[in-house]
N, C-alpha and C positions, 0 to 999 in steps of 0.2 A: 823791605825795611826803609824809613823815612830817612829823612836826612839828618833830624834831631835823634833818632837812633843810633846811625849811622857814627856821630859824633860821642855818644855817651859811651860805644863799644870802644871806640879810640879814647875816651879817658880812662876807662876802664882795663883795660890793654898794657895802658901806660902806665897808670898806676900800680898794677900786675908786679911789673917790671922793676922799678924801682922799689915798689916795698918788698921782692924777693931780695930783691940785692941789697935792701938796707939791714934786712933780716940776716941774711949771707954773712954778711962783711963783718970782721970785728972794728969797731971803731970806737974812742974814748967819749964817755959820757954828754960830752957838752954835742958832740958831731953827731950821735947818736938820736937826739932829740930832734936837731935840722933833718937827718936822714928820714925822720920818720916824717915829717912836718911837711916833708915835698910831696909824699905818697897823698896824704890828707889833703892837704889844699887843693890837688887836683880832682881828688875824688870826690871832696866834701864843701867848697865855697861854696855852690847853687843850694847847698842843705843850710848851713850856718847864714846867708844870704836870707832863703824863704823864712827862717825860724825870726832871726830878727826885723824883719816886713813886718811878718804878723804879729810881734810884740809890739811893734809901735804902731798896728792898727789896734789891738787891744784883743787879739786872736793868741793868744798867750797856748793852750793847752793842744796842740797839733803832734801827726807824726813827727814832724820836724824837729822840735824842742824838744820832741823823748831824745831823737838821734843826737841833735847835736849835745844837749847835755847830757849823755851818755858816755858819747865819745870824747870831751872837756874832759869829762870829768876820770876818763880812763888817762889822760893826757897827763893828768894832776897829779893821780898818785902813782905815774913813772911805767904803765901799762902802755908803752906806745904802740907793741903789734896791736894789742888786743883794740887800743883805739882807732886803727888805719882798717885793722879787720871788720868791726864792726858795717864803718859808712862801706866799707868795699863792695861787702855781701848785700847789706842796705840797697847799695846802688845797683845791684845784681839783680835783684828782687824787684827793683823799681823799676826797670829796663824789658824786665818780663812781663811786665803786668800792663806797662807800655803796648808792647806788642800785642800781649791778648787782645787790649780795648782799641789797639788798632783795628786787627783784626774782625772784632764783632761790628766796629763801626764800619768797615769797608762793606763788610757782608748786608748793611742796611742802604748806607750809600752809594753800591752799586748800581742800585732802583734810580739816580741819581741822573744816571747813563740814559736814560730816557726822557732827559729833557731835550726836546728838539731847538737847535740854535738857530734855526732861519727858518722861513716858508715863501715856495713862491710862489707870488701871486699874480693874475690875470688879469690886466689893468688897458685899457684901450688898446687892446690887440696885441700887446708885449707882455714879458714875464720877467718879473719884479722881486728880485730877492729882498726879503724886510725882515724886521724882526715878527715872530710870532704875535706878541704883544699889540702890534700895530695891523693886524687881521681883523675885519671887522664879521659878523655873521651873514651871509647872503655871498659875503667874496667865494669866488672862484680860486682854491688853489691847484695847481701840480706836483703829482711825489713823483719823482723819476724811481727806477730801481735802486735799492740801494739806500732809501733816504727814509729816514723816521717820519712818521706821520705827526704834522704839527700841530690839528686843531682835529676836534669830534666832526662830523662830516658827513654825507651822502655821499656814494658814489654816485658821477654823473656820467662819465664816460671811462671804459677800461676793464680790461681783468686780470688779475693779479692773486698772488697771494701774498698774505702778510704775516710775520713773526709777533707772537704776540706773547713772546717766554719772557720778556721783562717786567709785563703788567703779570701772568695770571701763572706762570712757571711751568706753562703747557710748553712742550715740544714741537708739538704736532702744528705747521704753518696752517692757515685759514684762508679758504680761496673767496675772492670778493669777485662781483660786479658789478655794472648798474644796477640802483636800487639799495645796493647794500648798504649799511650803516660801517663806517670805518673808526674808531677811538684812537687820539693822540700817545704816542709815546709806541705804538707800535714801527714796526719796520717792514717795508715795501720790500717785496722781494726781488719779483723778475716782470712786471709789468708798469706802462706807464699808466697814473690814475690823476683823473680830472673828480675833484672833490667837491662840494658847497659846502662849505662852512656852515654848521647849524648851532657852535658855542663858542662866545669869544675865549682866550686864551686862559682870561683867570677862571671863568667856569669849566675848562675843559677837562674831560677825566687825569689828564698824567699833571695838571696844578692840582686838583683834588689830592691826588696820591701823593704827591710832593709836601703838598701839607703836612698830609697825615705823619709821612715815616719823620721830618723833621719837629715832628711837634711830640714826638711819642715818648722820648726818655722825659719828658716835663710831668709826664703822671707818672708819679712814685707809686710803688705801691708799700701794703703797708710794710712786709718785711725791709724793703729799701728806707720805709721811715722808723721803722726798728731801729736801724744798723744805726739811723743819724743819731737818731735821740741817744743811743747805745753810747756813740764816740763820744758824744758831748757832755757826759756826763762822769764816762771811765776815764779818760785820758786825765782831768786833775785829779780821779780818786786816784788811781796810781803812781802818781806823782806825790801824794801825800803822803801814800804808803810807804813809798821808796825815801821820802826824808824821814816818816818815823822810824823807820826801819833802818836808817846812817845813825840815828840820834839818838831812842830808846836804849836799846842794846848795847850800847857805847857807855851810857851815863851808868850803869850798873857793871858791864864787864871789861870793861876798856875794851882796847884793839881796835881802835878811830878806824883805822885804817881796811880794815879787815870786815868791819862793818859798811862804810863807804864802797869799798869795792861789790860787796851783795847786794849795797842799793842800785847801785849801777850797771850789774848786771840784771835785778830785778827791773829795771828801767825797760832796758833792750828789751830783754822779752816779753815785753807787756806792750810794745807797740803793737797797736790794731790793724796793721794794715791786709791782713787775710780778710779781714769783715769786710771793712771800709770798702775793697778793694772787690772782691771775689761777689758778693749778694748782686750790687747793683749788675756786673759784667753777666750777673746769671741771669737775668731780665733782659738786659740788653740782649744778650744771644740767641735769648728762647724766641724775641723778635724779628732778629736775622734771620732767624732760622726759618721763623714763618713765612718772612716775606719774600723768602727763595720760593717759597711754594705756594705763591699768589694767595696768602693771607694775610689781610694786611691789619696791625695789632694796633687801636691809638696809644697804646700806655701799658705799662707794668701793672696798675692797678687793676688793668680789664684781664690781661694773662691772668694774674693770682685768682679773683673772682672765677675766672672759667674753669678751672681745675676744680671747684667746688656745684660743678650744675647736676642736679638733678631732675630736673625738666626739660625737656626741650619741644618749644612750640612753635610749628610750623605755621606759614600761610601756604596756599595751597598755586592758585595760578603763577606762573613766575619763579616760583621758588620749589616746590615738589613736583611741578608739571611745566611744561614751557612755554606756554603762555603763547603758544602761537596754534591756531585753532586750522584742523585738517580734514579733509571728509576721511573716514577710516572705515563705513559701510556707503553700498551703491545696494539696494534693494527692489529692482525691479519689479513691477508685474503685472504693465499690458504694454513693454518694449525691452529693448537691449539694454545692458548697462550702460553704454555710450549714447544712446537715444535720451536715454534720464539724465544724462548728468551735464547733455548738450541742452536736455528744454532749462535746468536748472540753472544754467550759467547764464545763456541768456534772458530769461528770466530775469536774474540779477545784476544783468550788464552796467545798469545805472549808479546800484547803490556803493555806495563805499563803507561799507556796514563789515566787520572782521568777515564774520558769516557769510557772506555777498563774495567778497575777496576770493574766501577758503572755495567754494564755489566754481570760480573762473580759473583756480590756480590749478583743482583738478584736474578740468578739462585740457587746458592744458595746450589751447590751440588758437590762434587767434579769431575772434570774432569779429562775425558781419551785423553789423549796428542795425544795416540796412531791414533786414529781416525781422526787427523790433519794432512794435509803432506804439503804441497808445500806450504808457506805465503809469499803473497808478500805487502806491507803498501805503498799507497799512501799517501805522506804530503799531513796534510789540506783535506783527502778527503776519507779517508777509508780504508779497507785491503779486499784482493782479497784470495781465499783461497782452498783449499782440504778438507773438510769432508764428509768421506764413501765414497769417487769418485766420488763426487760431486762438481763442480765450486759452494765455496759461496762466495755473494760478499757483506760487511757490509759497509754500510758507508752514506753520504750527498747526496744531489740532485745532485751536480756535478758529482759523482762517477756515479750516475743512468743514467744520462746523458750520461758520455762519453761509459759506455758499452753496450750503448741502451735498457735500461728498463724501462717500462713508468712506472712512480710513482704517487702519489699522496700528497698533502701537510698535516697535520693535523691541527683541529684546537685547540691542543694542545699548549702552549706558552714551548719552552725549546727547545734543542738541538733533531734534530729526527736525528735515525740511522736506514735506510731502509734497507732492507735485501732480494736480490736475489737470486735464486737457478738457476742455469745451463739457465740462462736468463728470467727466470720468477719472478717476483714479488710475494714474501711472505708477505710481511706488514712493520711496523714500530714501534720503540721504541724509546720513547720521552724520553729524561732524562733532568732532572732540577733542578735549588739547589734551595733548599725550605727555605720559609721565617721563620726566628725565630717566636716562639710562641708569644713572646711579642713585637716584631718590629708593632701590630699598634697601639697596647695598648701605648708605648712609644709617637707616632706620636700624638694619643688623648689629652694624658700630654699634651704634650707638648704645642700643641693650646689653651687647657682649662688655662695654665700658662698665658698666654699672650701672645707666642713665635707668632711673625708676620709673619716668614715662613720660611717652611720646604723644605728641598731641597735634593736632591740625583744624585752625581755624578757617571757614571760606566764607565766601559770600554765594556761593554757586549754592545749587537745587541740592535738598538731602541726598535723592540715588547718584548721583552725580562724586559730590561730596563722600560719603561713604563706600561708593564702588571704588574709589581710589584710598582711603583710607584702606579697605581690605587688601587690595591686591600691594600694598607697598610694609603692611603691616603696623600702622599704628595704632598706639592702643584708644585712642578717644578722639572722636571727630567730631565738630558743631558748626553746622553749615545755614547758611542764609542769615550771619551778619553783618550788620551794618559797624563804621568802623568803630563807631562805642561801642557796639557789641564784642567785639574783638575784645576791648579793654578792658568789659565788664570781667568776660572768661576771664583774661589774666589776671586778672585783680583776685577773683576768686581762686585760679590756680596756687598762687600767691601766699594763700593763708594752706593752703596743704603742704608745702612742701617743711621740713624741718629749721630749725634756726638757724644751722649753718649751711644748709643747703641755699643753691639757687638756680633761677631760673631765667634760659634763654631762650629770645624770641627771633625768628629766625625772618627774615620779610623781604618783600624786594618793591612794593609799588608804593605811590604817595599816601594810601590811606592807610599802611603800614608804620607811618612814621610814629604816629603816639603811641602805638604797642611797642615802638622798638626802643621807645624813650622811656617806658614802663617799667621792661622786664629789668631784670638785676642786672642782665648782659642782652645787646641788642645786635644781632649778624644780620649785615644787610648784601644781598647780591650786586656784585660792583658792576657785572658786565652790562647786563640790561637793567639796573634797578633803576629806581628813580633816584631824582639827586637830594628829593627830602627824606627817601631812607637812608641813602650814603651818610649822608652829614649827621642824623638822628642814629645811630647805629655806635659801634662800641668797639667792633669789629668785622671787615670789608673781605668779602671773598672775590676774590677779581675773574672768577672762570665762572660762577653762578655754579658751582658745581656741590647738591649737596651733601657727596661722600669729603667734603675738606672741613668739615664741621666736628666730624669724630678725631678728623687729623691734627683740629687747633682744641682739642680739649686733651688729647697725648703731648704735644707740646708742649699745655700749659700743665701737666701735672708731673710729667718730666722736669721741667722747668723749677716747678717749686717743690718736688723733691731734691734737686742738685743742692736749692738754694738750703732747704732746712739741715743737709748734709754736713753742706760748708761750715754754717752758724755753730751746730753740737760741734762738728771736728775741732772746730778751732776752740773754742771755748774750751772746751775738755784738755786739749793740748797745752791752751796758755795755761789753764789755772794750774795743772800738773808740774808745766816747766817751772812756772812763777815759784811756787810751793819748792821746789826744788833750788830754785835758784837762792829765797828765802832762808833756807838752813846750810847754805854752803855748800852744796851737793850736786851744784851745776857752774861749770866757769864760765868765762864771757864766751867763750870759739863755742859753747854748746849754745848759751844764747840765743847769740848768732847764729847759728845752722837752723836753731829750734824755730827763731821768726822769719828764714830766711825760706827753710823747709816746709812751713807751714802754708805761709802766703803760696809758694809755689805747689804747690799740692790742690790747694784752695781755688788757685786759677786753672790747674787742667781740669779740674771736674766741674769747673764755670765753664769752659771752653763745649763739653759736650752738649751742650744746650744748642748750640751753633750747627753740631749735624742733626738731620731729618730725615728718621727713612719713610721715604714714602709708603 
């Protein structure tokens, strides 16, 4: 509880106390009015306070001015419990609602806890604690154990693992080495690591994400601009009602008094603060809640949108497959599999080609350069080569082709690199990037959701392209686009889906950005993505994990179910109590319970938005 909380339960406490015992006590009329008059002032100055701010900024029709002229006005004609009663429960009701929006804000602000305050850096032989900010890209830093990683990085020297549950809400720590890519805002666990900086500190992923969650109650969405337009428009209608409703009834039946008191209890219950209060914390929550589980939401208008998708369209490297390419067949046949896949490495020792890389990484041993002499690289086709004094030639069908080798095809699906010796045929190495663990489990969701169809755009070769379309289960694949081809598909997806349906495009690399900017909803891979899909994107998945995309579309319809819940509940309750209150049939203490009960009812079912089960 804050400190400004802290404080409201001790007016609240105190107030308690004194209006029991002003209540208690008999005392004669004039004492009676003071007794009641100490409860209120305590309870009610910061109300009577805000109310007239906002008349003399010209903010006339507020919670504020329902209460405090409510409460006056119960003062007037000699109702002093019912007047001290009123602000009590008011402030009871305000105090709660406090805590909720504390609550949902910490649950966003926690993310917060990942800004690194220092970084040291490696400066002529010494180590320089600075700020972040003053990190430039190329510097050298050190994360001892124990210390938040302060900028995006290379490992250069170390091994370690690192906490990375406050960016993507995984548990499970990640072991780094040399070579490894490290991102800011994680935590060092048990080893010391020697970094290069490869993003200054404002491009770095945890300011990327910093942005995001602090920028995200700024998109309303529409039911949040519902509720606005709603207040702004009821609060003087029922202000008008509640003086015709003193003055009508009065001019034809007398009983000033009797009628005054029903406007003033029609006041009380007709303050909005269940709406005002409850819709937006249901948005806010639904975002908390994501962002516990490394989905990170820019805005309430993208949650409401996502709970209406019908499409979801996938790219394929990066985002359904991992984008990092592996030999996954060794097909010998005139030597060992280690004989093939040693002429193939070194073969490839030169290039730094992914394929080249995938290659060397199989083997898996380090090479003798010595044993290499004369390379010559065909584009698009392979490298021709000297090992031992040996013509080898590694590379495509085309390569086998043009230096007369007959080959064979396999019925392998991926990239094959066949491998000659002094014109004979040795075999072939298929390499292929392999689908994520969870890319079909994601696809399952996503049907069992509703989702009407699943789709995956690539740029890769058709068997390629649709051998992973089959084995992960999507219904429609279109392979070897360029990235306006991408946009053309959407575009055409586009006009299939219904009026109120929409559609999400799901991407992780830079040519991904204008489809992510297309679709109705654009989800972009936060861990390896590019930083033109992060920024062009709608909503950031920080694990790259595609089963968290069914989990932010449960969210979001969770979400804006609580929120349509809240709206009918209260609505239904004010107009019943109003109506009630109206004909004499409801006194100020029920009122009071009825707006005090309402709002708080209104905020536990905002609150559920805040838990996630995974």
């Amino acid at each position: 509880m804050s400190g400004k909380q802290k404080k409201m339960l001790v007016r609240i406490l105190l107030c308690a106390v004194i209006f029991t015992a002003a209540a208690c006590i008999p005392l004669p009329p004039s004492m009676r009015l003071v007794a009641f008059l100490v409860p209120y002032g305590i309870i009610g100055w910061d109300i009577l306070w805000k109310a007239l701010r906002n008349i003399a900024h010209g903010q006339i029709f507020d919670e504020n001015f329902l209460m405090a002229l409510a409460t006056i006005g119960a003062f007037a004609i000699g109702e002093f419990p019912e007047g001290v009663a009123v602000m009590l429960f008011y402030q009871i009701g305000e105090l709660f609602q406090d805590y909720a929006v504390g609550r949902s804000r910490r649950s966003i602000s926690s993310l917060m806890d990942i800004r690194p305050d220092y970084a040291n850096v490696e400066r002529c032989g010494k180590i320089e604690q600075v700020d972040p900010e003053e990190v430039n890209v190329g510097d050298c830093i050190v994360i001892r154990p124990g210390e938040k990683i302060p900028m995006d990085g290379v490992v250069l020297e170390g091994v370690s693992s690192v906490n990375t549950a406050a960016l993507t809400g995984e548990s499970l720590p990640r072991d780094v080495e040399a070579g490894d890519d490290v991102i800011s805002g994680c935590i060092n666990q048990n080893g010391l690591l020697r970094v290069r900086v490869t993003k200054s500190f404002g491009e770095s992923t945890v300011s990327k994400i910093l942005d995001l969650v602090e920028n995200s109650t700024a998109r309303k969405a529409k039911a949040e601009n519902f509720i606005t337009k709603f207040a702004r428009y009821y609060t003087p209608a029922v202000v008008i009602l509640a003086l015709l409703l003193a003055l009508v009834p009065s001019l034809f039946l007398g009983n000033w008094w009797e009628w005054i008191h029903r406007a003033l209890i029609f006041l009380v219950i007709s303050c909005p603060c269940a709406l005002v209060i409850s819709v937006p914390l249901s948005f806010f929550g639904g975002i908390g809640g994501a962002s516990r589980c490394g989905i990170l939401i820019k805005g309430g208008n993208y949650l409401e949108t996502l709970a209406d998708t019908e499409i979801v369209v996938f790219d394929k490297t990066g985002t359904l497959t991992k984008g990092v390419f592996n030999v996954t067949a060794i097909h010998p046949d005139a030597c060992s599999e280690n004989e093939l896949i040693e002429l193939a490495a070194l073969a490839e020792c030169y290039s730094n080609h992914p394929i080249s890389r995938s290659l060397r990484e199989a083997y898996g041993k380090d090479l003798d350069f010595s044993r290499v002499g004369e390379t010559k690289e065909f584009a698009g086709r392979g490298v021709c080569t000297v090992v031992d004094g040996k013509n080898v030639c590694a590379g495509n069908d085309t390569l086998m082709d043009e230096i007369g080798v007959s080959w064979h095809p396999c019925h392998h699906i991926g990239t094959t690199v066949h491998i000659a010796v002094n014109g004979s045929y040795m075999g072939h190495v298929v390499i292929s990037d392999e689908e994520k663990p969870d890319a079909g489990e994601a696809i399952s969701l996503l049907k069992s959701q509703g989702i009407q169809k699943t789709v995956m755009l690539t740029g890769d070769a058709a068997d390629v392209g649709q051998s992973v379309a089959k084995n992960l289960g999507v219904d429609e694949v279109y392979t070897q686009l360029l990235p306006g081809g991408k946009v053309q598909e959407v575009e055409r997806l586009l006009e299939e889906k219904t009026s109120k349906g929409k559609l999400a495009f799901v991407g992780d690399g830079i040519n991904d950005a204008p489809v992510l900017s297309r679709a109705d909803i654009g989800i972009a891979m936060g861990a390896m993505g590019s930083d033109a899909a992060i920024e062009a994107a709608d909503i950031v998945l920080m694990d790259d994990k595609p089963s968290k995309i069914p989990q932010a579309i449960r969210i979001s319809r969770k979400t804006r179910k609580i929120v349509r819940q809240n709206i009918v509940f209260a609505l239904v309750v004010k107009a019943a109590v109003l109506l009630l209150g109206a004909l004499g049939l409801a006194n100020m203490w029920e009122a009071v319970f009825a707006d005090v009960g309402v709002s708080v009812l209104a905020i536990l079912n905002a609150m559920r938005a805040l838990k996630i089960q995974e």
